[in-house]
N, C-alpha and C positions, 0 to 999 in steps of 0.2 A: 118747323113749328108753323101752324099755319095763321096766318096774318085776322087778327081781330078784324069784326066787320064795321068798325066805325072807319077802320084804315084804308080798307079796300072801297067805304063811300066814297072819302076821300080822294082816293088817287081813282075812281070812275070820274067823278065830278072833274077832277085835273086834265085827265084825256080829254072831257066834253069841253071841257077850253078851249083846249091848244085843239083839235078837233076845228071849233068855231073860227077860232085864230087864220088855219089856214085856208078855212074858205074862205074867208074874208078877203084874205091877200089874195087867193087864185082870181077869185071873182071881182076882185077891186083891179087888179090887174088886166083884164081879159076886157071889164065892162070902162076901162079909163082906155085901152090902145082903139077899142071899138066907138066912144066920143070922139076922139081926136081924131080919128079919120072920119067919121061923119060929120066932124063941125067944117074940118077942112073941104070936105065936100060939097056941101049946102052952102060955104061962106058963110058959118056964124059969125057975130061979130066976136071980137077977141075977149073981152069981159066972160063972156061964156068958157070960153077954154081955161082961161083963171079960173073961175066958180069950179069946174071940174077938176081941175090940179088938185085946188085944196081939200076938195069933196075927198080926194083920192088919197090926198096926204094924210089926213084928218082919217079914214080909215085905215092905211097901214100903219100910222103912229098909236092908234089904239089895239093894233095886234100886237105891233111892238111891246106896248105895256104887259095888256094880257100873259104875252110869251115869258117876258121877264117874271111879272107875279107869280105865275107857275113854277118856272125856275129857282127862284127864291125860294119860293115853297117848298117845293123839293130839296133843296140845300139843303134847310134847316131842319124837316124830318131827318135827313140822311144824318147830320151832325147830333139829333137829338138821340140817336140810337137805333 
């Protein structure tokens, strides 16, 4: 039976999440090991390496969510039929 297209919006829109999601972490990843060897390089001062931790945390805590609300989401289609 082929899937209504408000469903298939839907779950396009779910992929451009999690899609977002994982750039985030590759690039939040790749651009947070690339400071910390530059800051330790230059000798920033340490205040700067905090700002960037939580820069970094503060954007894998918000894939985190994102990944979860898709998940959810998903669950509950799948439960609702």
């Amino acid at each position: 039976m082929p899937k209504s297209p408000e469903h298939s919006e839907t779950e396009r829109r779910r992929r451009g999440q999690i899609r977002m999601a994982a750039i985030v972490m590759a690039s939040t990843m790749v651009l947070w090991m690339g400071a910390s060897f530059l800051g330790g390089r230059f000798g920033l001062p340490v205040r700067f390496a905090f700002l960037i931790d939580l820069a970094a945390i503060a954007a894998l805590v918000w894939a985190l969510f994102v990944t979860y609300w898709v998940w959810k989401a998903r669950r509950e289609d799948a439960s609702d039929g």
